[in-house]
N, C-alpha and C positions, 0 to 999 in steps of 0.2 A: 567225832564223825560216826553215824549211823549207816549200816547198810542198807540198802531195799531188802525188802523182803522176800525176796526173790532171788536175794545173795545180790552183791556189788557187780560181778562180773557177768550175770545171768542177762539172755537178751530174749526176749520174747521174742515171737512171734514164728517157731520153730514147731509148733505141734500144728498140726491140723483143725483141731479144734478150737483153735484160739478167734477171734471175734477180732478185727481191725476196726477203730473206732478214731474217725480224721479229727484232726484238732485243726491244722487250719493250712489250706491250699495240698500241695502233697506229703505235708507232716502227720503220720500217723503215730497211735497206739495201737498193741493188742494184749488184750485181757482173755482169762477164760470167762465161757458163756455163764459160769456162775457165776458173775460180777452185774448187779443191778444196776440199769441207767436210772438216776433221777432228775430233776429237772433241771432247765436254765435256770442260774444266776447270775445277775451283773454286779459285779464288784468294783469299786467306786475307789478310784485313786486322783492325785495331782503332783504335777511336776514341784521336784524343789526349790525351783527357778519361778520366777515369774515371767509370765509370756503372753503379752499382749492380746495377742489377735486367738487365745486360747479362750472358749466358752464355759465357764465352768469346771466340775473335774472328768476326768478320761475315764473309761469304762474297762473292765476286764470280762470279754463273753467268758463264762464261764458253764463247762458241764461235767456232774461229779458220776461217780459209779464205784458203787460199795460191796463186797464182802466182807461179815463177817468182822465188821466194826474196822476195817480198812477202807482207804477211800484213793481214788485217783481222780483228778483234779485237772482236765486239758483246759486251757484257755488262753484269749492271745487278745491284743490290743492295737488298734491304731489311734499313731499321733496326731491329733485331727488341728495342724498346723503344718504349711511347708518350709516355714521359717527356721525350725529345730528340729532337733535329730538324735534316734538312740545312739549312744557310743558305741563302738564295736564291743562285744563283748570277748573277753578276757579265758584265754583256758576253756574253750568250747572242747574238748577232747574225750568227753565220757560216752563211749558207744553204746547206745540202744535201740530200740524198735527201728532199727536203719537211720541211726541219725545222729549225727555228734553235737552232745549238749556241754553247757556250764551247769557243773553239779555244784549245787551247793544244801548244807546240811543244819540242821538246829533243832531244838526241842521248845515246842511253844505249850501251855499250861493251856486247858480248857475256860479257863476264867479269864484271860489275857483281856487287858486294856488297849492291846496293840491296835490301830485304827485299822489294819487290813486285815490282819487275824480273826480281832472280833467279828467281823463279817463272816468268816470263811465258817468260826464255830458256831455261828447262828445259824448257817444253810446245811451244816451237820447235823445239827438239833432238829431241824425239822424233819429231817429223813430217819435218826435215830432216839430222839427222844430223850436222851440221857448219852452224855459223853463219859468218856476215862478221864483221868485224873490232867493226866495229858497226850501231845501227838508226836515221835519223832515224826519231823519234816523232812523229803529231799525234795527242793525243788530241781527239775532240769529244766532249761533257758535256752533259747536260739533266738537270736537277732535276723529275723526273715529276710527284713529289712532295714532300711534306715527308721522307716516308720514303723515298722511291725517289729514285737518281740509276744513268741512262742512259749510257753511254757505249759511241764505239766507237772504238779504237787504231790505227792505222796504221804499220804495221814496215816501210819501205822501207829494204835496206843504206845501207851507208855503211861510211868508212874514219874513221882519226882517235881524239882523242880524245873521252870523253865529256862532255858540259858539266858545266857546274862546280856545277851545283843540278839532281837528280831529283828533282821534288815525288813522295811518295809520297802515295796516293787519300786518305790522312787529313790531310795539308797542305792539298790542294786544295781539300777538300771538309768543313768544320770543321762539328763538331755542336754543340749549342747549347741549352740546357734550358727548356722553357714554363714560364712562372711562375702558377699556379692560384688563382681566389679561387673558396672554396665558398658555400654557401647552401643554405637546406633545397631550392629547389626543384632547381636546377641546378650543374654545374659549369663553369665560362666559363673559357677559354683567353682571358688577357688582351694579352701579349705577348712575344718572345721574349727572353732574356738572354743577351747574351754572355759567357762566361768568360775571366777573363785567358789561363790556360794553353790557350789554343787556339794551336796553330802555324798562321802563314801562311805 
């Protein structure tokens, strides 16, 4: 496990000078004003499930902002199906920028094959030209909603190799189908089912 760089228990957004920067509805960060915005990227995921009436893969809005070869990462998604659903998430309990997330931590290699990673290091590259060897990762996670999951990354260097499991956002974050009973008056969402073929 890696700390933020900011120490593990450290919560921003205590100084005056710090910049609030929204990720998505009233979920914020804040950074100091020495922290570079760069631009939107869309990062391109798909459920581990197969799901019909799903178009393609789901998108991740993505916007980074860097010091100093550090990067912070806000970005959020919706399920653009009403038939499935993110699972509640697990151990949301790590308090920051006013908000309680699921922290979760790994070291991923600059050269990574991972199919999410590699995205993330190519939209590093173009802002900084030359990456480090590698990045501890913390991601924090909040499930908004059933359809919405919140997250913001943290890319501090590092050396070494990478760990030996990069959950990708469809690991982490399993979708999961509402099972429906009709009626002439109404339609009632009874409860959700899990599917074998979900990856944890």
């Amino acid at each position: 496990m890696f700390p933020s760089i900011f120490g593990q228990d450290a919560v921003l957004g205590e100084s005056s000078d710090e910049e609030r920067k929204e990720v998505y509805g009233h979920i914020y960060i804040t950074l100091p004003p020495t922290y570079k915005a760069l631009g939107i990227a869309t990062i391109k995921w798909s459920p581990d499930v197969p799901i019909p009436d799903l178009k393609g893969p789901q998108e991740l809005t993505t916007t980074g902002y860097e010091y100093k070869g550090t990067f912070y990462l806000t970005q959020w998604t919706r399920l653009e199906t009403s038939k499935y659903y993110f699972e509640p998430l697990e151990n949301e309990t790590t308090e920051r920028w006013g908000t309680r997330w699921q922290r979760t931590t790994f070291t991923v290699p600059s050269n990574t094959d991972n199919q999410e990673y590699s995205q993330y290091m190519f939209y590093l590259r173009e802002d900084d030209g030359s990456l480090p060897e590698a990045y501890n990762v913390t991601v924090y996670a909040k499930r908004f909603s059933g359809r919405v999951i919140v997250r913001v990354l943290e890319f501090v260097p590092s050396t070494g190799a990478g760990s030996a499991f990069i959950p990708r956002f469809s690991q982490l974050y399993p979708v999961v189908p509402y099972r429906t009973v009709e009626n002439p008056d109404t339609q009632q969402i009874i409860m959700p089912q899990k599917t074998d073929a979900v990856s944890k």
